[in-house]
DOTI-808308 format. One line per 10 residues: number of its first residue (from 1); their letters; for each residue y, z, x of C-alpha. Coordinates in pm, 1 decimal, m for minus. Each point is the difference from the previous one (the first is absolute). Layout:
BEGIN
NUM) A) Y Z X; ...
END
This chain:
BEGIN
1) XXXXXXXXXX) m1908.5 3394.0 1154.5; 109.4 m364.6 m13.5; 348.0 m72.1 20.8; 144.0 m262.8 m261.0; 163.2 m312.8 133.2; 362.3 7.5 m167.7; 160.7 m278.2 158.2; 135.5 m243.9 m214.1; 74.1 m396.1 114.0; 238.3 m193.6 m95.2
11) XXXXXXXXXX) m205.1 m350.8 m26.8; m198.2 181.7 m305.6; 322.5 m136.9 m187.6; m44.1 m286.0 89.6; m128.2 m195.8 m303.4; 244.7 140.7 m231.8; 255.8 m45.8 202.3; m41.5 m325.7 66.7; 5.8 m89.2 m364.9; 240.4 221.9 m59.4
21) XXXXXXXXXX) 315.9 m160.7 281.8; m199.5 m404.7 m83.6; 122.9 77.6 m367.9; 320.9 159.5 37.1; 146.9 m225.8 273.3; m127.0 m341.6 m208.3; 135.6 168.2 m358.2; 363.2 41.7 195.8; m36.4 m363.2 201.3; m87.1 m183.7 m285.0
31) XXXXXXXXXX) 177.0 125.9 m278.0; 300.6 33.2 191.6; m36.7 m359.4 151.5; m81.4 m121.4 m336.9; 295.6 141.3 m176.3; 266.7 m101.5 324.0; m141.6 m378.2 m70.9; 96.4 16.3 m400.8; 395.7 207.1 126.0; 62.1 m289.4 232.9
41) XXXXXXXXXX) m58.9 m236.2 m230.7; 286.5 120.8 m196.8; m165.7 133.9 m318.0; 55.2 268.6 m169.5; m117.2 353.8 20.5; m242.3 m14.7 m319.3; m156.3 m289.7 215.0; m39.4 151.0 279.2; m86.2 383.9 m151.7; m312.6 m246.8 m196.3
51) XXXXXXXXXX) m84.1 m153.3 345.1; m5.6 356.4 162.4; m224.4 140.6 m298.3; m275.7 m331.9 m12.6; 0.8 43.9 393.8; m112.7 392.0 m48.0; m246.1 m35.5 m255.8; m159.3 m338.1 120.0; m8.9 141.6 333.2; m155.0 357.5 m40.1
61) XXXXXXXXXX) m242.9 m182.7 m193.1; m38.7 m247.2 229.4; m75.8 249.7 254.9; m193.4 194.0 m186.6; m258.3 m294.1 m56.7; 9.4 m85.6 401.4; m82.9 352.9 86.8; m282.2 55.1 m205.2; m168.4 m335.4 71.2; 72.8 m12.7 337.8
71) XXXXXXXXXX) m115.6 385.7 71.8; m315.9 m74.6 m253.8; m74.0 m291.5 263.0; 27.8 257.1 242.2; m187.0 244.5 m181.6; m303.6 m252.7 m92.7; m58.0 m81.7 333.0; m48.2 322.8 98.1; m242.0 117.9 m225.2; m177.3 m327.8 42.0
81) XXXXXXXXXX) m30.5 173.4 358.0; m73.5 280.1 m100.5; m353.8 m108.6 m250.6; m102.1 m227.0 317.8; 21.3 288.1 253.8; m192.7 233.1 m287.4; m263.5 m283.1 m3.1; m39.6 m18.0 353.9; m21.7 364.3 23.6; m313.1 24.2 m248.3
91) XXXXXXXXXX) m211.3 m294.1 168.9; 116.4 74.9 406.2; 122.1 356.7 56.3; m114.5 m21.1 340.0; 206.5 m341.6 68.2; 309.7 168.9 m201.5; 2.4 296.1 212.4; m68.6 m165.7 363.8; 336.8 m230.8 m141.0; 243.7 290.6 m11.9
101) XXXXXXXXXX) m164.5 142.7 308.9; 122.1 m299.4 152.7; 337.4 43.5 m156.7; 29.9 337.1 179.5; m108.7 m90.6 312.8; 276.1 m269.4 m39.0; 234.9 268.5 m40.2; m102.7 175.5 287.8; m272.2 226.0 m61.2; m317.8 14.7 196.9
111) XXXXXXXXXX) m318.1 m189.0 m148.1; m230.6 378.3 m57.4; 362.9 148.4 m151.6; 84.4 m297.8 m201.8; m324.9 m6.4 m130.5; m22.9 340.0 m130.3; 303.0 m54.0 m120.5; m80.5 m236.4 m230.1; m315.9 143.2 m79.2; 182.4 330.9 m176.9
121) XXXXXXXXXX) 308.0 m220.7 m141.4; m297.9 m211.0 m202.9; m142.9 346.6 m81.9; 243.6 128.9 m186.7; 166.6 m348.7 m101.3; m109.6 m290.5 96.1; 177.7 m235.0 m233.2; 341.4 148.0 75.9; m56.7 6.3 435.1; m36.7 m376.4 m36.9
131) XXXXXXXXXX) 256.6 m90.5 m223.6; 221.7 217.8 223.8; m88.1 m117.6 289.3; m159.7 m292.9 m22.5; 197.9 m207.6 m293.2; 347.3 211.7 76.5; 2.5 128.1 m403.8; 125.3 331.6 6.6; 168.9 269.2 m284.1; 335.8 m142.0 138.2
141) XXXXXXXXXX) m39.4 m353.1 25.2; m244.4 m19.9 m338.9; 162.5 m300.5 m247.0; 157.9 177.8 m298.3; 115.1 m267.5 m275.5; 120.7 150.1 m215.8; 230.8 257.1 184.7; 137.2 m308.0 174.7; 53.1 m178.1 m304.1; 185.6 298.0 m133.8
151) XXXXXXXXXX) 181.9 85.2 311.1; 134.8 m322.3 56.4; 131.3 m108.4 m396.8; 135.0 367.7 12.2; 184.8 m15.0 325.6; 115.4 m386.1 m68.7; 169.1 86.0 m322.7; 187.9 313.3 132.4; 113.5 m214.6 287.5; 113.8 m301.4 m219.6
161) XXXXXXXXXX) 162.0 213.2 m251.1; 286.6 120.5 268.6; 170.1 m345.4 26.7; 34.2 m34.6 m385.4; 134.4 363.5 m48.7; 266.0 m122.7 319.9; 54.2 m328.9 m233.2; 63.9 184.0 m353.3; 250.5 258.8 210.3; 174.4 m317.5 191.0
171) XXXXXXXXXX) 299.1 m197.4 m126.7; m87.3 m336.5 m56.2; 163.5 m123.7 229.6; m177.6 202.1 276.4; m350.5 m9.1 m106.6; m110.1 m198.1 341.0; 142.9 228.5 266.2; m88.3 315.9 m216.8; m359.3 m97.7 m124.7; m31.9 m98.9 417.5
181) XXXXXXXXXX) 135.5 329.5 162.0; m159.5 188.3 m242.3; m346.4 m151.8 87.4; 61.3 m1.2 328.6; 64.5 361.7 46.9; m265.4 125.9 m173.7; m246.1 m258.4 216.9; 101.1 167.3 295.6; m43.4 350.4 m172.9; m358.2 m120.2 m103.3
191) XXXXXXXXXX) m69.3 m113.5 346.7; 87.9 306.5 143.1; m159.7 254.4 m273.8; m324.3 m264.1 88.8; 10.4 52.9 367.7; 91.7 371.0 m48.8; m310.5 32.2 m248.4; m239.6 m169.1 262.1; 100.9 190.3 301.9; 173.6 m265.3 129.9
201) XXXXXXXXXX) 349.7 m79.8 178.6; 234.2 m37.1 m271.0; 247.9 m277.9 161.2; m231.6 m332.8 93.3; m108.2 14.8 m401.1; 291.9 80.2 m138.8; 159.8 m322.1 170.9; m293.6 m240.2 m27.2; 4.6 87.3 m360.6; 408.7 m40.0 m82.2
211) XXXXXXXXXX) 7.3 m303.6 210.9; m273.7 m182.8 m219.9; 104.0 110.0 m300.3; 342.8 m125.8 115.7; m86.6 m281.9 110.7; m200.3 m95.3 m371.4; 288.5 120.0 m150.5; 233.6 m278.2 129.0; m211.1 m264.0 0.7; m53.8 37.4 m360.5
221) XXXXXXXXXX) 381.0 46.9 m87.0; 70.7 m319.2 250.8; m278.9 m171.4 m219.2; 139.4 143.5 m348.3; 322.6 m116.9 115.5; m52.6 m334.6 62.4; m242.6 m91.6 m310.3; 284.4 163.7 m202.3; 264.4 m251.4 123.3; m192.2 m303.1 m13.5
231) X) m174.8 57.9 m331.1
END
């Protein structure tokens, strides 16, 4: 009887996740850098409620657009790959399969084993054994557009739509150090939950993300600041 493999690895999150903590962290940065530069420039809160709206909208769509062209890059390339290695398998099967013997002898297998090796991967799937171990495309690392896309305007608009909730619940008069706690706080919450989610230590993350996101923060508001005194 054979036993099923139930183990389950983190890094097969990997792709959404990626999208997922890219869109969330630059809808927070951005919208709540944005809307800090419009406060300090001593307008008032319809102004800076409009800036924090544009910034969500024009940014999840914004991201949106990268993702998918950037992942369909990805994603062309690889089936590009992919129809070359199917061509070279139907005109030199020999040369195809003596190349990922050589791959496995690379990794450490002996020339008769690695051989026979890739003699019953090609067997069963020959296509798939090279772009797995030959081109590096596997089920986890495969370009998905459109889930990035998705992921990312999803995640950037949820992130950028915390700093204008803190500005409509702020006084007026402390829109900056409200709409700037509040987005700092939950960057260091999304740092950690992203960490957490990954496997990894929760602290280096968590700090690396609140101390950017500060740090974009106040330069903006130092920015907004000084355009809104000399203009």
């Amino acid at each position: 009887m054979i036993r099923r493999h139930t183990e389950s690895h983190l890094i097969a999150r990997i792709g959404w996740l990626r999208a997922a903590v890219l869109g969330a962290n630059d809808g927070i940065i951005s919208t709540a850098s944005l809307m800090l530069g419009v406060a300090a420039a001593a307008t008032s809160r319809g102004e800076v409620l409009t800036a924090g709206i544009a910034g969500l909208i024009a940014g999840a769509m914004s991201m949106a657009a990268g993702e998918y062209v950037s992942v369909s890059s990805q994603s062309d390339t690889e089936q590009a790959d992919l129809a070359r290695e199917r061509r070279e398998l139907a005109t030199d099967p020999t040369g195809e399969a003596e190349e990922l013997t050589q791959i496995y002898v690379a990794r450490g297998l002996t020339p008769d084993l690695a051989r026979q090796v890739a003699e019953q991967l090609m067997a069963q799937d020959a296509i798939g054994a090279h772009a797995r171990d030959e081109l590096g495309i596997s089920e986890i690392s495969t370009a998905r557009p459109i889930q990035a896309a998705l992921t990312s305007a999803a995640t950037f608009a949820a992130g950028a739509i915390l700093p204008v909730i803190a500005a409509v619940a702020a006084p007026r008069s402390a829109i900056l150090p409200v709409v700037f706690i509040t987005a700092l706080i939950v960057l260091a919450v999304l740092g950690a939950i992203g960490a957490r989610t990954g496997g990894a230590s929760i602290w280096k993350p968590t700090l690396r993300v609140a101390f950017w996101g500060a740090l974009a923060m106040g330069v903006t508001a130092a920015v907004g600041a000084l355009v809104g005194h000399a203009v």
